[in-house]
N, C-alpha and C positions, 0 to 999 in steps of 0.2 A: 738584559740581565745585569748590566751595569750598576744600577742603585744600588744594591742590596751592598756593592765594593764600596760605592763611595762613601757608604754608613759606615762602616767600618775604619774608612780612615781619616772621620773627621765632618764629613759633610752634612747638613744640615739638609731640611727639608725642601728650603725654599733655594738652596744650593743646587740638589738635588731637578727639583723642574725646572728650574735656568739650564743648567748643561745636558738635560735631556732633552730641550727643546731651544738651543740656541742655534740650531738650524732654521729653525722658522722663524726667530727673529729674523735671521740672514735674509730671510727670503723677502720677509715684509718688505725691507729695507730697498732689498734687489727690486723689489718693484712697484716701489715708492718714488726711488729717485733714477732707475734706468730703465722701467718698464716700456714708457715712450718710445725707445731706441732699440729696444730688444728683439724686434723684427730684422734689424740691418745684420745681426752679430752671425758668422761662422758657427752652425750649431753646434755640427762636429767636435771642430778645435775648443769652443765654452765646454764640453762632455768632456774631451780632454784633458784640460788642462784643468776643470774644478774635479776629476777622478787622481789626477796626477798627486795635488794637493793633497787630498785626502789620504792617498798612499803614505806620501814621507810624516805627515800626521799620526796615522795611527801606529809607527814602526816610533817616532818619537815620545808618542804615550805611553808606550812598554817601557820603555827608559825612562819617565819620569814618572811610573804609576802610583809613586805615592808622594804627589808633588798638587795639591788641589790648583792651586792658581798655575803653574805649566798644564794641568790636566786642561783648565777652561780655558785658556791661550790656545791651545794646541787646538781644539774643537773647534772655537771660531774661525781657524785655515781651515780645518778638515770640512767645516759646514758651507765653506764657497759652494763646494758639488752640488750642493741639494739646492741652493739657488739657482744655479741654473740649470741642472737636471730636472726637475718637478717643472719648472715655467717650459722648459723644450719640449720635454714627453708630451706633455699634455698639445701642447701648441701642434703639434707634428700632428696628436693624431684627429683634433679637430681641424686641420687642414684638410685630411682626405674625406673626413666622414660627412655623409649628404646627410641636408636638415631633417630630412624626415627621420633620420636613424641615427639621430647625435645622441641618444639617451642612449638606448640597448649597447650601441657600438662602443660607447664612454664603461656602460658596467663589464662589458667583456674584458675590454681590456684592463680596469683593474684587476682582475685575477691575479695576475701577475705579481702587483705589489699586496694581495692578501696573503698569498701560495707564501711571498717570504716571509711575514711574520711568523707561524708557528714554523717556520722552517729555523728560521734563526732562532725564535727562544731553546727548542729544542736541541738545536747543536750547541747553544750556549748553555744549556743545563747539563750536559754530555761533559764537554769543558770543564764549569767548574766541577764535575763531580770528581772526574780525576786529575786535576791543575789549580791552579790557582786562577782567581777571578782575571786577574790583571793579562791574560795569555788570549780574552778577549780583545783585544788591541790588537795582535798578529793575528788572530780570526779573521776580522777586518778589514786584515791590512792582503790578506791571502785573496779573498773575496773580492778587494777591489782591483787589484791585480788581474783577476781572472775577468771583472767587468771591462778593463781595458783592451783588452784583448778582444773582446766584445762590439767595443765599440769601434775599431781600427777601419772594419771591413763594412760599419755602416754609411747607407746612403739615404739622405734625408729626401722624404716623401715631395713632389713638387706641387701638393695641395690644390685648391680649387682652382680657376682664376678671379680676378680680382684683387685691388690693392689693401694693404692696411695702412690705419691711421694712427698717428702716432698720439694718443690721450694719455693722460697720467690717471694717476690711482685717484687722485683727487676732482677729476672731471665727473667721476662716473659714483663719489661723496654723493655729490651733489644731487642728483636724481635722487627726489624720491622714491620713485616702482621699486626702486632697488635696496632702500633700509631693511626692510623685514628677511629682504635675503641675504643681507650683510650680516644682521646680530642674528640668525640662523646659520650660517658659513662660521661664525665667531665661536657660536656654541658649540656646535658639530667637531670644530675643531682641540677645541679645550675639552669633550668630556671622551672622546679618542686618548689625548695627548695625558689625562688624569687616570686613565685606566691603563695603560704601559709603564707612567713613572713611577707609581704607587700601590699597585699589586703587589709586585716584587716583594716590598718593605714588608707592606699588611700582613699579607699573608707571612713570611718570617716573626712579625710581631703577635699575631695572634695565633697561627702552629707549629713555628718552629721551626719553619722551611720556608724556602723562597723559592716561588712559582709563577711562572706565567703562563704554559703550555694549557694546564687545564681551561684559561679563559680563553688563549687567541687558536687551540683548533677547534675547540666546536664552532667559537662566530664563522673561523674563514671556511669550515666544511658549509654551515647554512648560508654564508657570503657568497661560496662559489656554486651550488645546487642553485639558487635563487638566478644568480646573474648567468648561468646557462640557458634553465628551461624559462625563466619569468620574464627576461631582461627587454622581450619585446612588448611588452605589457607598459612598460615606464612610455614608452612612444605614442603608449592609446589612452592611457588614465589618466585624468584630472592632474595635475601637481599640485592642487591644493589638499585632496584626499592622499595624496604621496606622499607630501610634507608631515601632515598631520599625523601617518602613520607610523612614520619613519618618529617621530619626536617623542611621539605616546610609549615607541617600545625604547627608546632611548632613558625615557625616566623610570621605567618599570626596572632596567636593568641597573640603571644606577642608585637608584633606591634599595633593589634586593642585596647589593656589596657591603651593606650596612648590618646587615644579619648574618654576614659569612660565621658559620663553624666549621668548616669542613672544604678541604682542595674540591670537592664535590659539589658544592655547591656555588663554584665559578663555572659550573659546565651551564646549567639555565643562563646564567647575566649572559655567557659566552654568546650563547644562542640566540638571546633574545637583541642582543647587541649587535649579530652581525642582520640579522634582518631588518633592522634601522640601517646601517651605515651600507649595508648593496642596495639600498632602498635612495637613501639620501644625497651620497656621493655622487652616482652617474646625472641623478635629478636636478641639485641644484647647482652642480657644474653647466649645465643644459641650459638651466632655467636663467643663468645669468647669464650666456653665450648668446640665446636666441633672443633677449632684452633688448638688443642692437641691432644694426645696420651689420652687415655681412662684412663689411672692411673694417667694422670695430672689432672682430672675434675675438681675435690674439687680446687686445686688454682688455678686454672683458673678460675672458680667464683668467688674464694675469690678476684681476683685480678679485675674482673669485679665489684663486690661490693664495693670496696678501690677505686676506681676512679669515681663509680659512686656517694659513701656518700662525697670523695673529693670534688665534684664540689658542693655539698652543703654547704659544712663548706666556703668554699674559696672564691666563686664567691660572696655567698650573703655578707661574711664579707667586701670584696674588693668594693664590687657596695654600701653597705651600707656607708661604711667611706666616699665613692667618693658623696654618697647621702648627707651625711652630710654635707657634704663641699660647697654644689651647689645651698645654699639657697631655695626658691621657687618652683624653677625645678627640685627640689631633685629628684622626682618620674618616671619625666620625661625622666632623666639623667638615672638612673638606669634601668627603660626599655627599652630603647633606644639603652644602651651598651649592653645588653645580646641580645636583638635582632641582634646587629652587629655579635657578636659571635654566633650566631646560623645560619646567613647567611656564617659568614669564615666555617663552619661547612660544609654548602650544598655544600660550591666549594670544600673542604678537599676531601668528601665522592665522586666526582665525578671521583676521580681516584681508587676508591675501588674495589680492586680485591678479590671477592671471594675466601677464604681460608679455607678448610673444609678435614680433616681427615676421609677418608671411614671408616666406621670400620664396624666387626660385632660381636654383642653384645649378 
């Protein structure tokens, strides 16, 4: 719920997708130049101490909340956490889960991170209806407080056996098998990252109000009914008919945000969006995991993560500045382009040939 403050005090568009997705810059970075090494590190103490950060961050944004450049300083400490929160999570739980059941296992447990998005828009629309936007900051700062406490008493999974190998993001460039799942991870990522920073605005620009709750509970109810009853389904179907399917309702939804008149009519995109993304996330997190030798796991998700927080940071900063430039149509122009890219996406994927390492675990 944050945009709709930073318009208000000055922020521009392409301002606006920078500091809503300067976490995934972080993370690109994080696993660009320490991926390699990310197997040796204390999981723990990394959850720690990038939650700790993020605490004195968001108690320091309340005090400087109408300060743009302290607000985007402050962010990039607060955004350590998500670098190495997202590369653990993930790495943990592909450590215990056996190959045959890496898909359904991977869409369960996003639940978890679906459940908080209309969790959080909605206590942030609760927020500002009686506070001021800026009191989002000690929301936060409460919330990460109470994840620390969280994390005190965990004990990290001690996963398959077998070692890993320490490859950089740049090793795993290079394969071919794995372009079409890169600028798919790229996409997937950006048209996520363009529907959280710019609904808010939209929807205030054209009725009046600022909303996000009406698009992200209907996707995360269809996200989570899907990854309940369906999730074993992803383990037996094709991933090239998964991809496909996952991509087709991806543009349907992004195309319909161009016709919005009505808070009513984010409930379809909603829908039809989360059935793409419990579709696509467990899949081609999977689909880049199982590409490899069994001691390549860990970067090979790290490298699925690095392309996938990429197309967050990139596409919304690129569609935002292209927004700003386009007067009127700003909104227009920017769903309009990610929708194009999401269709080069569906013709990419039609030459995808399934690439999967047998293994037994």
């Amino acid at each position: 719920m944050l945009p709709k403050y930073l318009e208000t005090i000055g922020a521009s568009k392409s301002y606006i997708g920078v500091f809503s997705n300067i976490n995934s810059l972080e993370l690109v970075l994080f696993v660009i130049f320490f991926g390699a090494v990310s197997t040796k590190i204390n999981k723990k103490a990394a959850l720690l101490w990038g939650m700790g950060l993020f605490l004195i961050s968001s108690v320091l944004m309340f005090v400087f909340k109408n300060n743009l450049t302290i607000l985007m300083l402050l962010r990039v400490v607060a955004a350590v956490s998500y670098g190495f929160g997202y590369t653990i999570h993930m790495n943990m739980i592909f450590d215990i889960l056996p190959y045959s059941r890496r898909a359904s296992g991977m869409a369960l447990f996003g639940i978890s991170g679906i459940m908080a998005s209309p969790a959080g828009a909605l206590v942030g629309e609760i927020i500002i209806s009686h506070s001021n936007h800026a009191h989002l900051f000690l929301l936060s700062a409460i919330i990460c407080l109470f994840t620390i406490f969280i994390i005190i008493p965990l004990r990290t999974p001690m996963g398959h056996s077998g070692s890993h190998v320490e490859l950089s993001f740049g090793d795993f460039i290079k394969r071919k098998e794995l372009h079409s799942l890169f600028y798919t991870s790229i996409i997937f990522g950006g048209t996520f990252a363009i529907f959280i920073a710019y609904i808010p605005i939209y929807t205030n620009y054209k009725l009046g109000v600022s909303n996000l709750s009406f698009f992200l509970i209907p996707y995360s109810i269809v996200a989570v009914i899907m990854r309940i009853f369906f999730s074993s389904m992803l383990d037996k179907v094709s991933k090239k008919k998964l991809f496909l399917t996952a991509i087709l309702c991806m543009f349907i939804s992004m195309t319909l945000i161009i016709f919005m008149n009505s808070l009513l009519f984010l409930v379809p995109v909603g829908l039809i969006y989360g059935v793409a993304h419990s579709i696509l996330f467990p899949t081609l997190s999977t689909a880049f995991v199982n590409s490899g030798k069994i001691e390549e796991r860990v970067a090979l998700n790290n490298a699925f993560v690095a392309s996938n927080a990429g197309g967050n940071i990139f596409i919304t900063g690129i569609l935002g500045f292209i927004g700003d430039n386009a007067g009127k149509s700003g909104f227009a122009v920017i769903f309009s382009l990610i929708a194009l890219l999401i269709l080069i996406n569906f013709v990419i994927l039609q030459k995808y040939k399934e690439h999967q390492l047998k293994e037994s675990l």
